[in-house]
Backbone bond lengths (Angstrom), bond angles and torsions (degrees), N, CA, C in turn:
res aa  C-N    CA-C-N  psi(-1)  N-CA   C-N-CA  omega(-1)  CA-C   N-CA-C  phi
1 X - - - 1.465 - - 1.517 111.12 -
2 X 1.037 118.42 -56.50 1.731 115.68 161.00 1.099 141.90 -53.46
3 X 1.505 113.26 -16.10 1.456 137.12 175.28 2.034 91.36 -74.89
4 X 1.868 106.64 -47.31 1.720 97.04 -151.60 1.534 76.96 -77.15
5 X 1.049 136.33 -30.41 1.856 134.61 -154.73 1.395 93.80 -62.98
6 X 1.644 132.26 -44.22 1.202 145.77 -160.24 1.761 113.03 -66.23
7 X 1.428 90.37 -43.15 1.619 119.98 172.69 1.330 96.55 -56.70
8 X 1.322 107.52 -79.47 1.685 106.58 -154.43 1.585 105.16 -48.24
9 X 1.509 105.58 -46.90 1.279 103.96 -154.13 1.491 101.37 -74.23
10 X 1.147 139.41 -5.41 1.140 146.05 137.89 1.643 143.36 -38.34
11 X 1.250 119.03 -44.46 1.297 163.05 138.57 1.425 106.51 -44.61
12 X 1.148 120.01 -60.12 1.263 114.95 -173.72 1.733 101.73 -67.39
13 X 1.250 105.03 -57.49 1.792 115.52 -178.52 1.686 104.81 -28.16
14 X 1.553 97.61 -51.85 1.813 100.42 -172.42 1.220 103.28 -47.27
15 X 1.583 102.55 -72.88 1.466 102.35 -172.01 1.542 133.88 -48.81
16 X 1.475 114.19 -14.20 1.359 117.04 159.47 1.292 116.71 -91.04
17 X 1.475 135.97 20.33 1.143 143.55 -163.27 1.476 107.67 -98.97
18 X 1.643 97.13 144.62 2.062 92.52 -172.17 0.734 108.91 -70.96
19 X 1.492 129.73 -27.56 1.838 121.90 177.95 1.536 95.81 -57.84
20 X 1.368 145.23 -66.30 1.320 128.57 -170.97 1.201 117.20 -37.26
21 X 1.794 108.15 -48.22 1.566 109.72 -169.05 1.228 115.95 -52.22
22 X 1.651 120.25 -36.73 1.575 122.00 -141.85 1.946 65.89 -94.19
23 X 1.050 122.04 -87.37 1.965 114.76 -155.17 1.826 96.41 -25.42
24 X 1.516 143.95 -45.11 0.981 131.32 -150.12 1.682 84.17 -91.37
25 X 0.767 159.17 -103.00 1.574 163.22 -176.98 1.836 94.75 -10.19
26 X 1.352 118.06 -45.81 1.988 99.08 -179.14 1.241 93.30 -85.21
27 X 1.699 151.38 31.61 1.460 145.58 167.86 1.566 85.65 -117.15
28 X 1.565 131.55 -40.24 1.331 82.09 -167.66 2.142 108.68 -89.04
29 X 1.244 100.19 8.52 1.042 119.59 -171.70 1.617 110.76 -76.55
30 X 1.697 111.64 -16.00 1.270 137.96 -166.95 1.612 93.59 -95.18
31 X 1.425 114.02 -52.04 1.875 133.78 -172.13 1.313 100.68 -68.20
32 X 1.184 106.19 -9.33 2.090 96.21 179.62 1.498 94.57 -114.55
33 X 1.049 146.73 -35.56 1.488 137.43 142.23 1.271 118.58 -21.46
34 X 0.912 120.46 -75.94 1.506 127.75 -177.51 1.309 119.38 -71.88
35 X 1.501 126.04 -21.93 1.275 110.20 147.91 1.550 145.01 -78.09
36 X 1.599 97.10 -12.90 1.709 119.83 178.51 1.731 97.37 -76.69
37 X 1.686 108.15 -32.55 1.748 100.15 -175.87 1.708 100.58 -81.13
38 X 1.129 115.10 -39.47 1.267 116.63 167.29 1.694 134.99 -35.21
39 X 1.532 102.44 -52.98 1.878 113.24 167.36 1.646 85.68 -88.27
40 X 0.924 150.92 33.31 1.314 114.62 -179.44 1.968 76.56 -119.81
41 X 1.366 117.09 -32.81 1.599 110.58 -178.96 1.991 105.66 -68.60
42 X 1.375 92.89 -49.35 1.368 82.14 -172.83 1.945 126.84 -65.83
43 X 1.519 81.31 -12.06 2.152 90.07 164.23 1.429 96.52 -68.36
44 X 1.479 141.29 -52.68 1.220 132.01 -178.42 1.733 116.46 -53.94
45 X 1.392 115.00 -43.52 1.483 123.32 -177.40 1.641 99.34 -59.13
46 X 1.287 127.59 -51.82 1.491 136.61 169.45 1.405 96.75 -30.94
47 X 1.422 117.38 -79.06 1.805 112.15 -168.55 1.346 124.33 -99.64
48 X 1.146 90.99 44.35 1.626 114.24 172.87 1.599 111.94 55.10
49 X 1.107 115.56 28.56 1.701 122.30 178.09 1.490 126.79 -108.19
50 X 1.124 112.48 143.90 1.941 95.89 -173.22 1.566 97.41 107.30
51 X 1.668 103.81 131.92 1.305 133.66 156.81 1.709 117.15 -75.80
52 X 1.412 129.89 -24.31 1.380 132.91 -141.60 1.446 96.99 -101.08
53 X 1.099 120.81 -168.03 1.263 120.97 -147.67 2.165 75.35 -148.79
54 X 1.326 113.51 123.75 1.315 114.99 172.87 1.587 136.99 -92.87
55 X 1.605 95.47 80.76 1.421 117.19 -165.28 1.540 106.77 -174.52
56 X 1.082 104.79 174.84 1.454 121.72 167.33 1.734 125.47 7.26
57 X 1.217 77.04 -83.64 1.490 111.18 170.75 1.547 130.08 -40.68
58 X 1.775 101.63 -61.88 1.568 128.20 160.33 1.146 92.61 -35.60
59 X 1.527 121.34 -71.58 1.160 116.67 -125.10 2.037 101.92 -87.63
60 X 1.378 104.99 -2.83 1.797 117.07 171.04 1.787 94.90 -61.34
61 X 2.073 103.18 -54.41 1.518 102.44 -156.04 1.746 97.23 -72.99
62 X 0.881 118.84 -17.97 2.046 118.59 -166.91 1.559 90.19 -56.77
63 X 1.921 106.62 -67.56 1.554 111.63 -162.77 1.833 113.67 -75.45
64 X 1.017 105.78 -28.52 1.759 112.33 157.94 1.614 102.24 -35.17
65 X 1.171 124.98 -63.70 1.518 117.76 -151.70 1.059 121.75 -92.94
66 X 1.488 115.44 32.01 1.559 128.11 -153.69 2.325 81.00 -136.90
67 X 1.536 90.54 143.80 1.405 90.18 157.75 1.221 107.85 -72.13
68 X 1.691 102.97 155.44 1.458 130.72 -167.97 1.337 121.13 58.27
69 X 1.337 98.62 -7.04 1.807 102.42 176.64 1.207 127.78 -44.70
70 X 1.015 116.99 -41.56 1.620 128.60 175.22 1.887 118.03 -51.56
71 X 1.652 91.56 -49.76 1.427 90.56 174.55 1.741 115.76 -91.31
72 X 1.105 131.37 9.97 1.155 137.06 160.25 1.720 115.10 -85.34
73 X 1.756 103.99 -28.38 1.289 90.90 -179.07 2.038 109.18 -64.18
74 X 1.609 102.59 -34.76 1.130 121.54 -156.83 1.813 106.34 -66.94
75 X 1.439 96.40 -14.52 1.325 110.45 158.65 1.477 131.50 -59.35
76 X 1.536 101.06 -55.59 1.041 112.75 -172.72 1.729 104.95 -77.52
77 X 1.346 121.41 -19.54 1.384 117.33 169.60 1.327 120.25 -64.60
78 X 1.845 112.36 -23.53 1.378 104.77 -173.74 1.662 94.78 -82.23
79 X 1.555 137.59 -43.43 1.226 151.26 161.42 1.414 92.34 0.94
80 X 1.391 99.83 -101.49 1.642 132.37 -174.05 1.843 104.37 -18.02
81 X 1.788 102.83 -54.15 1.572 112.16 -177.47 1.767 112.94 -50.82
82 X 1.516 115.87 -47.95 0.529 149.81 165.23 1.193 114.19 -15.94
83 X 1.282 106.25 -86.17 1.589 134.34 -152.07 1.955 86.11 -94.42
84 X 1.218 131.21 -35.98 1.320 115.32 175.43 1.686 102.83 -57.65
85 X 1.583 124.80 -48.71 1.009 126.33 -153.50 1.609 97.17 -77.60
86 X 1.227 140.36 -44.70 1.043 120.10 149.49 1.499 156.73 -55.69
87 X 1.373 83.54 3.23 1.856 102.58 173.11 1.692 110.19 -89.17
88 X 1.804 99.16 -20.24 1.153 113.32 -163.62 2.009 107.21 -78.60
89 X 1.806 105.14 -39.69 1.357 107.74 160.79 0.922 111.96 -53.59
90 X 1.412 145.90 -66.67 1.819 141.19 167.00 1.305 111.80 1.91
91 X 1.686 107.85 -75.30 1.359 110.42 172.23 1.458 129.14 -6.18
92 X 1.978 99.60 -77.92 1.319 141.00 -163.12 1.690 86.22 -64.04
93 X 1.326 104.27 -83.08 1.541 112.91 -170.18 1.382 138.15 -88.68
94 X 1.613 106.99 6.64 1.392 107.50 167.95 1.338 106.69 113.05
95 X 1.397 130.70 159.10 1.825 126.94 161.13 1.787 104.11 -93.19
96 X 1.641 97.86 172.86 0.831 128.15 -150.79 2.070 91.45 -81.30
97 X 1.042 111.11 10.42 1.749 84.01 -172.89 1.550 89.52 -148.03
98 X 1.160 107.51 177.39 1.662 130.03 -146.54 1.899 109.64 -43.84
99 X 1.463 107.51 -45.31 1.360 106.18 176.82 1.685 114.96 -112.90
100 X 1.336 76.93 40.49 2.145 85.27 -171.57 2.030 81.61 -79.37
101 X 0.831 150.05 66.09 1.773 157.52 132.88 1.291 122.44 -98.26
102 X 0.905 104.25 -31.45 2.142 128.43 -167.94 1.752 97.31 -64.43
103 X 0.781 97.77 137.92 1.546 132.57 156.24 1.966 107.31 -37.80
104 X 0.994 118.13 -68.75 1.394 130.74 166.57 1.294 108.78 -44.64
105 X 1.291 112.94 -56.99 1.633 108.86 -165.92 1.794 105.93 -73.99
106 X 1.166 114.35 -42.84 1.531 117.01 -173.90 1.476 99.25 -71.81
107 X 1.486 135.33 -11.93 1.985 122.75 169.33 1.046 90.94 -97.97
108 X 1.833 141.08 -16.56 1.371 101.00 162.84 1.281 119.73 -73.40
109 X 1.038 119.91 -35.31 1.933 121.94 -179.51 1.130 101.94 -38.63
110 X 1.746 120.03 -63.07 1.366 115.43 164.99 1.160 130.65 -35.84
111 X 0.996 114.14 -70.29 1.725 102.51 -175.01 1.272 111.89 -81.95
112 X 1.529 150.05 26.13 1.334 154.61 81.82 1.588 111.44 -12.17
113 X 1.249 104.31 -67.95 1.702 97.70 -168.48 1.231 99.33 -63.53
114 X 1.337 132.80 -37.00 1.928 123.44 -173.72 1.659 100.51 -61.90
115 X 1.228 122.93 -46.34 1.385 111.44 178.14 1.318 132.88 -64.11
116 X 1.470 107.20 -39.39 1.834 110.11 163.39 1.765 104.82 -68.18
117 X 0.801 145.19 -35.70 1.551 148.42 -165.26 1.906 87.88 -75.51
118 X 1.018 131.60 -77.49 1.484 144.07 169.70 1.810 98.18 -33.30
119 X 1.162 127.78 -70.89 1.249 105.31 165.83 1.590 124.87 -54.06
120 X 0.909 130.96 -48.91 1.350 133.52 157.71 1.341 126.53 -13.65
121 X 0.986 129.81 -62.44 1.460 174.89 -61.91 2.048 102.35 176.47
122 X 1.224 94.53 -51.12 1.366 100.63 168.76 1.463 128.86 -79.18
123 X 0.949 101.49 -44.31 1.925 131.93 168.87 1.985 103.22 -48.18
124 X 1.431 92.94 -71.16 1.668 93.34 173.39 1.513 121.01 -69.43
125 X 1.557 123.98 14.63 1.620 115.45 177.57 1.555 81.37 -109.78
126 X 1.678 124.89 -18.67 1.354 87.22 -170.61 1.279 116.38 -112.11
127 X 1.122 92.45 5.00 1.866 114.47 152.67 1.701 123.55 -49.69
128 X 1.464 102.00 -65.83 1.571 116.28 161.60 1.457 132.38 -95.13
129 X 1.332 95.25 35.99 1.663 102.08 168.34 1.303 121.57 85.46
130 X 1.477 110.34 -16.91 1.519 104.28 -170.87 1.376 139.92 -96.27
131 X 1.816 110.37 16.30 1.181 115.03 151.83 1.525 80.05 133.95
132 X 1.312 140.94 -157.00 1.241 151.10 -117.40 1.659 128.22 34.29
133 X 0.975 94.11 10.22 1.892 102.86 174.76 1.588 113.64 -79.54
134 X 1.449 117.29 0.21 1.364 125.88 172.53 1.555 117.06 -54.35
135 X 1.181 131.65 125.39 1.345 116.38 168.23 1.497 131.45 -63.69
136 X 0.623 119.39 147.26 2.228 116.07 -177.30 1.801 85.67 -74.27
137 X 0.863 128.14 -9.05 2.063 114.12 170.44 1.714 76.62 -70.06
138 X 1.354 122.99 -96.76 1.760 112.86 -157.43 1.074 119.65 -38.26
139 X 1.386 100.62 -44.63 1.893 84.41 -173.96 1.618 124.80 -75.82
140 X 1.514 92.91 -10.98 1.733 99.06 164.85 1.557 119.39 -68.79
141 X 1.266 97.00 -40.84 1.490 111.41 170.06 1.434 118.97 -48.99
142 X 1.332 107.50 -54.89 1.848 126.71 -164.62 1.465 95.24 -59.00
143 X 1.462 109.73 -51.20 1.392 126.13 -154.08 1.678 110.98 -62.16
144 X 1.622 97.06 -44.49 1.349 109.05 167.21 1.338 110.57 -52.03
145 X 1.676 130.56 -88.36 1.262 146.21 160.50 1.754 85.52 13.22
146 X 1.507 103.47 -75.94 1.589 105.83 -128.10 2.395 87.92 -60.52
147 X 1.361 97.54 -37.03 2.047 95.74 177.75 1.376 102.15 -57.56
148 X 1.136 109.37 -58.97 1.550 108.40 -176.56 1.985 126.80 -31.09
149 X 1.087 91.97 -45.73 1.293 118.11 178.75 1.841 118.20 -61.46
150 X 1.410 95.45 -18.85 1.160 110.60 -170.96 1.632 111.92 -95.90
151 X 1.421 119.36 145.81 1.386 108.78 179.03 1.587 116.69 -75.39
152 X 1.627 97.09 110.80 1.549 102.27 173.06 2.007 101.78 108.74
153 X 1.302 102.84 -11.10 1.101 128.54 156.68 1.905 115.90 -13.00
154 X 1.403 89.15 -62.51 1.932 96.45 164.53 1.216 110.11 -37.49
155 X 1.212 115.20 -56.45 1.595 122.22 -148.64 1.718 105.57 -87.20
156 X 1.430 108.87 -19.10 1.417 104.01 169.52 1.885 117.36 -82.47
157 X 1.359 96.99 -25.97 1.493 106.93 170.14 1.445 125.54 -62.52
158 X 1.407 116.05 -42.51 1.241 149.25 178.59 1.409 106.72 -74.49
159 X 1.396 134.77 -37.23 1.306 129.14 162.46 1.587 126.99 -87.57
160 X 1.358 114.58 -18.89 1.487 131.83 130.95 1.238 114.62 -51.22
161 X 1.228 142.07 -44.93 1.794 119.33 163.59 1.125 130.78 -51.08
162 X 1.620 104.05 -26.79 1.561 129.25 -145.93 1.693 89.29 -96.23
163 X 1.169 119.58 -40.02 0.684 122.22 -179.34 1.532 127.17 -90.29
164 X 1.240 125.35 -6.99 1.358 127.42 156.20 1.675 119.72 -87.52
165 X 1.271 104.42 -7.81 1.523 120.61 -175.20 1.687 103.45 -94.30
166 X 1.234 120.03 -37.64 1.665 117.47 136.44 0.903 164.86 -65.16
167 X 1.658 105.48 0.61 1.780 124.66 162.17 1.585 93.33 -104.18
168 X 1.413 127.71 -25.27 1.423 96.91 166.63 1.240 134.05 -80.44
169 X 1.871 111.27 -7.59 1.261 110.63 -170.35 1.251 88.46 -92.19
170 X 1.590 153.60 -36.07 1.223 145.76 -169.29 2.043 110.39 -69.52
171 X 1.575 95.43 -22.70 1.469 103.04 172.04 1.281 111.16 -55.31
172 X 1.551 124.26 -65.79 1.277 146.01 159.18 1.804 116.99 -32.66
173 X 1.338 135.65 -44.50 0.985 145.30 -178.59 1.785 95.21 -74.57
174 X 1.416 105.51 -62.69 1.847 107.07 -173.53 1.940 114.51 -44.38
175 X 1.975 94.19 -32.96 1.578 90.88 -165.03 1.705 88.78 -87.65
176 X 1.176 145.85 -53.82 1.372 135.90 162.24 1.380 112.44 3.32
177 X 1.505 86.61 -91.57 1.840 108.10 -179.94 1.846 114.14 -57.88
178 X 1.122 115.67 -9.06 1.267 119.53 156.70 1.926 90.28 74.21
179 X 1.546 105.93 35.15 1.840 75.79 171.12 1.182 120.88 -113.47
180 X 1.635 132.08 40.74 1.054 128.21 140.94 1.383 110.54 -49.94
181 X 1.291 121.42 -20.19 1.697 107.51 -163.89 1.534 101.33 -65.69
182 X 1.338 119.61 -51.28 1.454 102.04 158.03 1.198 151.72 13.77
183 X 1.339 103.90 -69.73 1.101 105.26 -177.88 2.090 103.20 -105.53
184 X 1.383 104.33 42.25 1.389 93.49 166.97 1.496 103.56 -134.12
185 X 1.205 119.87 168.32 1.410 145.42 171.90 1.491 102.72 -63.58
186 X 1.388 129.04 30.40 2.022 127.02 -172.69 1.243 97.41 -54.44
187 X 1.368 144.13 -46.86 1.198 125.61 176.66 1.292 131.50 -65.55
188 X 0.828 136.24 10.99 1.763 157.88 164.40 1.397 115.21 -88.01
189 X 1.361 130.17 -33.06 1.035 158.12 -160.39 1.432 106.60 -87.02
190 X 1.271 130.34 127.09 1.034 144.45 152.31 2.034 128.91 -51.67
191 X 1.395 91.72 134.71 1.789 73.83 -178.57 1.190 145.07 -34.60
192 X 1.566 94.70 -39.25 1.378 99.81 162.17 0.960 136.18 -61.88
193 X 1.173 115.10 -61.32 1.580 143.01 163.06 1.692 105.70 -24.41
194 X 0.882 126.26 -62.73 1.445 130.69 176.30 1.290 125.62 -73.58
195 X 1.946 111.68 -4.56 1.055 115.10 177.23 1.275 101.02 -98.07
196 X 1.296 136.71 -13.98 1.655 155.40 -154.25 1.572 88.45 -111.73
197 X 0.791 124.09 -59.44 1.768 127.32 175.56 1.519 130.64 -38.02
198 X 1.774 100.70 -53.95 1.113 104.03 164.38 1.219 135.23 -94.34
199 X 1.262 101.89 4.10 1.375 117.13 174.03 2.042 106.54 -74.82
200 X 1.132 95.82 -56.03 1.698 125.63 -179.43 2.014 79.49 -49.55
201 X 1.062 108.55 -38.81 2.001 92.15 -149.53 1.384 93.23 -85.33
202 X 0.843 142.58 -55.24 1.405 163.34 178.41 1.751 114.41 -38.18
203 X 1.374 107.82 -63.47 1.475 130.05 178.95 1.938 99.68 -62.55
204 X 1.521 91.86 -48.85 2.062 98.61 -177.12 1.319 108.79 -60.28
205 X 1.292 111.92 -90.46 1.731 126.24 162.30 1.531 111.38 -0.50
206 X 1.581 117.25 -70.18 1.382 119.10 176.78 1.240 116.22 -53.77
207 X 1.580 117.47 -58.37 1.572 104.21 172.11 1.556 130.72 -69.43
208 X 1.764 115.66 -5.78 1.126 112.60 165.78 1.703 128.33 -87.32
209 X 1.243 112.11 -14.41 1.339 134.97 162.67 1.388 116.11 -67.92
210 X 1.673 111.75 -47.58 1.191 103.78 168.63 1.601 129.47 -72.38
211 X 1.644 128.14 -6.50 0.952 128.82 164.69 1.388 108.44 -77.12
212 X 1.446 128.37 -74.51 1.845 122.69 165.13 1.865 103.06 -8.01
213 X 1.563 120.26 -53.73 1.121 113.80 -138.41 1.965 86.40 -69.50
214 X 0.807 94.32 -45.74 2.136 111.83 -163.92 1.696 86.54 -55.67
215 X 1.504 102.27 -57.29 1.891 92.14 -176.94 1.387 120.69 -47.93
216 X 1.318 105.18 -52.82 1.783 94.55 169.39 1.464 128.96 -51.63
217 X 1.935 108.68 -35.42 1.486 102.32 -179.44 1.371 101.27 -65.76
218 X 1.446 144.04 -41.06 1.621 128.89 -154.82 2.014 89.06 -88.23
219 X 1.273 145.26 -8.47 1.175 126.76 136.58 1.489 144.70 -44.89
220 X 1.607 97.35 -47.03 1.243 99.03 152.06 1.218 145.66 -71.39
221 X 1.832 106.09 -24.48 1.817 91.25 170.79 1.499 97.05 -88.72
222 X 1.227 138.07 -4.19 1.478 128.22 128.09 1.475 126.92 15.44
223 X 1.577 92.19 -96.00 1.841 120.50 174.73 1.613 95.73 -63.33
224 X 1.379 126.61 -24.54 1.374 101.97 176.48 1.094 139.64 -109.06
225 X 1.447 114.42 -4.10 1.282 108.13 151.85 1.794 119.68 -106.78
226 X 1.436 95.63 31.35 1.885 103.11 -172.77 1.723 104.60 42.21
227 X 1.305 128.81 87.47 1.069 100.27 -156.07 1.955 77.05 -174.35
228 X 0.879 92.78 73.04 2.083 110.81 -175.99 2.033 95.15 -48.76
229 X 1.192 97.35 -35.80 1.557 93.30 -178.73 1.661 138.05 -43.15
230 X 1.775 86.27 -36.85 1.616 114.45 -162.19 1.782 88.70 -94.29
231 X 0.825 118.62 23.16 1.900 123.98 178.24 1.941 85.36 -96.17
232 X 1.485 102.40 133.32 1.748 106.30 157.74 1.501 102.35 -116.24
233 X 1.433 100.92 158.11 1.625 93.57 142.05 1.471 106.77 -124.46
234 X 1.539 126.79 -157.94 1.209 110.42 -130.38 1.731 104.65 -67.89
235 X 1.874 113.71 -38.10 1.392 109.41 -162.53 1.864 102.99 -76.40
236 X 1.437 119.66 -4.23 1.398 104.95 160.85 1.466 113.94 -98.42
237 X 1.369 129.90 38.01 1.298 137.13 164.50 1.077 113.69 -107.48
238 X 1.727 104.59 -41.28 1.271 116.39 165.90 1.847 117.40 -41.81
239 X 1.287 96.01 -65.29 1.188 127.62 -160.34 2.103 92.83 -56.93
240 X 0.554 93.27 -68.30 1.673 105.14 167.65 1.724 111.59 -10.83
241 X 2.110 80.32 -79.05 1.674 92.78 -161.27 2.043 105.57 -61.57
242 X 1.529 96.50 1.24 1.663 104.63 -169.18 1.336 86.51 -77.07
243 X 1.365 137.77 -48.07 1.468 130.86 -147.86 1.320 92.76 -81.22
244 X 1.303 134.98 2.32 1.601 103.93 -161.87 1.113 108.33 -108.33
245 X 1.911 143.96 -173.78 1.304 134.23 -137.12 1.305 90.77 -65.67
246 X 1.767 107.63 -68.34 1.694 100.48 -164.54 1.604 110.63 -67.74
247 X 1.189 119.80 28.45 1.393 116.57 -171.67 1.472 126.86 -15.01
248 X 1.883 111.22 -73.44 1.879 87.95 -176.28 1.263 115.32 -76.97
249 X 1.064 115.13 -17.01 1.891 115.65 -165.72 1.421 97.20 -70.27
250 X 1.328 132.95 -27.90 1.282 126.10 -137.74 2.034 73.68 -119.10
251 X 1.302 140.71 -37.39 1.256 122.70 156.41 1.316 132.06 -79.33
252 X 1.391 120.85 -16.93 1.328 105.44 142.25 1.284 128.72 -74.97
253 X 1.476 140.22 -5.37 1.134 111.65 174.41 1.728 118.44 -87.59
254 X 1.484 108.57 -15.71 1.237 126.70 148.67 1.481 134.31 -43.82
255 X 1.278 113.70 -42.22 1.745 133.71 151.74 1.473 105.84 -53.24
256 X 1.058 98.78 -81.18 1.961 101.00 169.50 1.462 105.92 -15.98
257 X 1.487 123.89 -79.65 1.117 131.95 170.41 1.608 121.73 -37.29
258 X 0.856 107.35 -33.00 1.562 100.11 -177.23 1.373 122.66 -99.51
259 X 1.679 106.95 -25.89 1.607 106.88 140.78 1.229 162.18 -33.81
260 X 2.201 90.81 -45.98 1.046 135.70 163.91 1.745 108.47 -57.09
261 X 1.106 119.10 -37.91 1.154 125.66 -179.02 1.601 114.74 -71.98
262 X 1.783 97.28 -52.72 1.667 80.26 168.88 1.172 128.78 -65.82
263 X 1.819 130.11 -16.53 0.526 110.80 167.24 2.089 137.75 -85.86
264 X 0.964 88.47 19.50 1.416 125.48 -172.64 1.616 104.32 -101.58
265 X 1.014 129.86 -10.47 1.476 151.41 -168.87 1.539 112.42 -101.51
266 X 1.506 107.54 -47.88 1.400 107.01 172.04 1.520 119.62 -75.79
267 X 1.162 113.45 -29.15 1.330 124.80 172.21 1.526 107.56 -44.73
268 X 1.854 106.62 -49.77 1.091 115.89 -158.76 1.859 109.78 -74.59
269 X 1.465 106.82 -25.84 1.601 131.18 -176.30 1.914 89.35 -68.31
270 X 1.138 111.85 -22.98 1.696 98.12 -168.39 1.766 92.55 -110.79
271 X 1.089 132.48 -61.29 1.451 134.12 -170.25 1.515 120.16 -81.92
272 X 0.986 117.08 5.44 2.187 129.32 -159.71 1.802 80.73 -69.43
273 X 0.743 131.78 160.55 1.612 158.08 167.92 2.162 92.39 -107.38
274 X 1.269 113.34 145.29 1.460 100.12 -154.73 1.860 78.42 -160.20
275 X 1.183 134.67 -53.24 1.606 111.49 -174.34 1.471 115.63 -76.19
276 X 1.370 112.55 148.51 1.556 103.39 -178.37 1.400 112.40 -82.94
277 X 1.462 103.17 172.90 1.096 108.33 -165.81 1.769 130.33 -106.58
């Protein structure tokens, strides 16, 4: 018993450790990068300008073609490591704010950390040549294809919509109810600062929820017309909400939003609350 007490309490130490803090604070510092290059492609998709593809991916080739780009991306790969590996203590020990204990909160950390690790992961193949230049439209596509294919396949697609159409509506509900604040240091914060903050969280959150929310609907008519094609990921959602009546206004103000977020990201790289509790 003193040997596992020794462990935990060990484990726990890491995870409150400043080396964790500083890698999880330069990941989310990495997530507001990549979302500022992100609205900054889809303002181009709005007025028909831009080669890139508005997502992930784009946003590797945007900072690639810039001097020093290369070693900034390699930055943002350690970021991403970072901030997955600290999503990954969450798990073990909980998040940083009042009901970070729950069951809910420790599988989101999880499936947080699979997405920074997956970006991660992508960033360094296309660093060393070995492919991650795929857009998340194909591989949303492929990914579909590959359930589809499967017996009963619909129904896993279809609960994969269902289920991305419920982290965006809970996105939307969290920036409402304003409880990202939670998990920040607001009392540290200056009036302003917290008036600029929640403004940034609120405005981001909503427009990032509302993209999740649209990805799940073209999943679902997905599963319903079996039809792997009608799957987007984010820059064919983009691309979508572009065709429609109010087309650019209504994707740029969505860009806005998702800018808003990165810039809502750095905030979060300086103020995030990060040891558990």
């Amino acid at each position: 018993m003193a040997v596992k007490h020794e462990v935990k309490s060990a484990g726990r130490a890491a995870a409150s450790s400043r080396w964790l803090e500083g890698l999880a604070r330069a990941g989310f510092a990495a997530c507001g990068l990549n979302y500022l290059l992100i609205g900054l492609l889809a303002i181009q998709i709005a007025f028909g300008v831009g080669g890139h593809s508005a997502d992930a991916a784009g946003a590797l080739h945007a900072v690639a073609a810039y001097p020093g780009g290369f070693v900034l991306l390699w930055l943002m790969a350690a970021g991403f490591a970072g901030l997955a590996l600290w999503r990954l203590t969450e798990v073990v020990y909980g998040q940083a704010s009042p009901d970070g204990q729950t069951l809910a909160k420790r599988l989101t950390s999880l499936g947080l950390a699979t997405i920074y690790l997956s970006l991660c992961a992508a960033t360094v193949k296309f660093l060393v040549g070995l492919g991650g230049q795929r857009s998340g439209d194909n591989q949303s596509k492929d990914a579909t294809a590959t359930l589809l294919g499967y017996a009963g396949g619909r129904w896993l697609v279809l609960l994969a919509g269902l289920a991305v159409i419920g982290v965006g509506v809970v996105m939307g509900v969290q920036a409402v109810r304003r409880k990202f604040e939670d998990n920040l240091h607001m009392a540290q914060m200056s009036p302003t600062t917290r008036t600029t903050v929640t403004t940034l969280g609120v405005v981001g959150i909503l427009a990032r929820g509302g993209v999740f929310t649209v990805l799940g609907v073209f999943l679902i008519i997905a599963a319903a017309t079996f039809d792997a094609k009608q799957a987007q990921g984010l820059d064919g959602t983009l691309h979508k909400i572009a065709s429609t009546p109010l087309g650019p206004w209504l994707l740029g103000a969505i860009a806005l939003g998702l800018m808003t977020y990165g810039g809502y990201s750095f905030f979060e790289a300086r103020w995030r609350k990060t040891n558990p509790v």
